[in-house]
Phi, psi and omega in degrees: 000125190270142160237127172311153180226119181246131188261144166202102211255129184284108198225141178201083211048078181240354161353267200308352180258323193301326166316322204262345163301297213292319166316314180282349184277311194308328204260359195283147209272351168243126210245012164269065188239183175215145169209094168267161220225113198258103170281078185307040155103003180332130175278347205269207163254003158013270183324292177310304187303299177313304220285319199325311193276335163312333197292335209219018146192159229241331194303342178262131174241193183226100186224129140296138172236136164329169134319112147229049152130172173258312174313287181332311195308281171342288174291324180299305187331302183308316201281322181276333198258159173223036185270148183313298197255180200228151153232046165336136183198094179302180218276348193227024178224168208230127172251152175274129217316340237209353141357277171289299184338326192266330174307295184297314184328270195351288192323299205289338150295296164234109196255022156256016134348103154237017161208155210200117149218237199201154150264172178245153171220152180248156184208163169107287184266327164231145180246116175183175181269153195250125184313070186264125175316160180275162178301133115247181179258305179316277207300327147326278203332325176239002152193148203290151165227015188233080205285164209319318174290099158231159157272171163183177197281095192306327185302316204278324169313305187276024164261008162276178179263032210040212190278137176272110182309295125034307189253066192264023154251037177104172212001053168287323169311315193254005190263330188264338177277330161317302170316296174313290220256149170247174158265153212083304235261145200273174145230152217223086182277161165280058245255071158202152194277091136311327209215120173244091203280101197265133170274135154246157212280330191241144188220155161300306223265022194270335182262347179332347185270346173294329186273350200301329199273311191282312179287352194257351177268303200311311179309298185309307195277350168309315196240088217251316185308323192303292208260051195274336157238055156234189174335142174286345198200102195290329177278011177297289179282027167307322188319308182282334237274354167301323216245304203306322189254013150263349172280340177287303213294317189306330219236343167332322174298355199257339144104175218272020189280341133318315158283329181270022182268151189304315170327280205302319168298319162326317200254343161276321175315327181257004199269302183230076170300076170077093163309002183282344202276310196252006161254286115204100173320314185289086158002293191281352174309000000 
């Protein structure tokens, strides 16, 4: 028995990228799927490009928005769809055919699942795989490892408030997996490169450092249950984080029960905020 995959793309002048997205949905060996392609207010040629493909297979639809956001673009997508399982996916990045099929598997093997993703690789200003730490849930709370394309459970999306409209500068992806995932819950990554993630040379997030302060606050007041017993104000131990991770380094012998300590996370977190920052986090980047 086939479970539907509802794809949701967000695009927002994304024209020159999208054929080649919208292809990699075409090819996939799993053929139970839906794909809506959410046109956030594009200037571009977008529209023309979606309508093609609704035109020539009934499984692509088309919805237009005023521009709000990519979190916005998302949950209207969830909403117009109705598949068993969820794929968020941008409008200029790609999966690999055998993707969903390997996805659904998991689920369908172990269904006390609740996110199925991949490894990854990047491509366009740079090609190589791309180095994402393995899951924890301790290690979620101070940096995302789980990039936008994961699956997960429509059931389970709606015990959430969704995607946060709100975080339309970036780690809108990790503000939701916040939402989503507890501790204890499982996560599955795949260990094979599925997912390609393209860099570009110019970016929203090429500037990113200017937001640091402000999205890492955004997080933090989002989720108040997550961090309620640490600092009321996270951004405190910017002060430290020099002497805190020389003090690490000095202490390396003492095995890795130092590095997972709340200090030294606090204080790498804000130090090196998400290598997702300087790549690009933001859908629309």
């Amino acid at each position: 028995m086939n479970h539907k995959v509802s794809i949701i793309i967000p695009c927002y002048n994304q024209a020159e990228y999208l054929p080649e997205t919208l292809d990699s949905v075409l090819t996939q060996t799993y053929a139970d799927w839906e794909c809506v392609i959410v046109d956030d207010g594009s200037t571009d040629q977008s529209c023309e490009v979606a309508q093609r493909y609704v035109a020539n297979d009934p499984r692509f639809q088309y919805l237009y928005q005023a521009n709000q956001g990519p979190s916005a673009a998302r949950n209207n997508g969830i909403k117009h769809t109705n598949g068993e399982f969820v794929l968020p996916l941008d409008a200029d990045d790609l999966i690999a055919d055998t993707y969903l099929e390997k996805a659904v598997a998991v689920f369908a093997s172990h269904p006390e699942m609740k996110l199925v993703y991949c490894k990854a690789k990047l491509f366009g200003a740079r090609n190589q795989t791309w180095d994402i730490p393995n899951y924890s849930y301790d290690r979620l709370l101070w940096e995302n490892m789980v990039f936008s394309s994961s699956v997960y459970r429509r059931t389970d999306y709606k015990k959430t408030m969704g995607y946060n409209a709100d975080m339309r500068e970036g780690l809108e992806d990790w503000d939701f997996w916040l939402s989503l995932l507890e501790q204890g819950d499982h996560v599955y990554r795949i260990d094979e490169e599925l997912f390609f993630y393209r860099i570009k040379d110019i970016s929203r997030n090429t500037n990113a450092e200017a937001r640091e302060r402000e999205l890492l606050q955004r997080i933090y007041t989002n989720h108040p249950d997550k961090y309620e017993s640490f600092s009321k104000d996270i951004i405190f131990y910017k002060r430290k984080e020099k002497n805190l991770l020389q003090q690490c380094k000095k202490m390396q012998d003492r095995g890795d029960a130092i590095l997972m300590s709340r200090e030294y996370r606090l204080g790498s977190l804000l130090l090196k905020p998400l290598r997702w920052l300087t790549g690009r986090s933001n859908p629309y980047a």
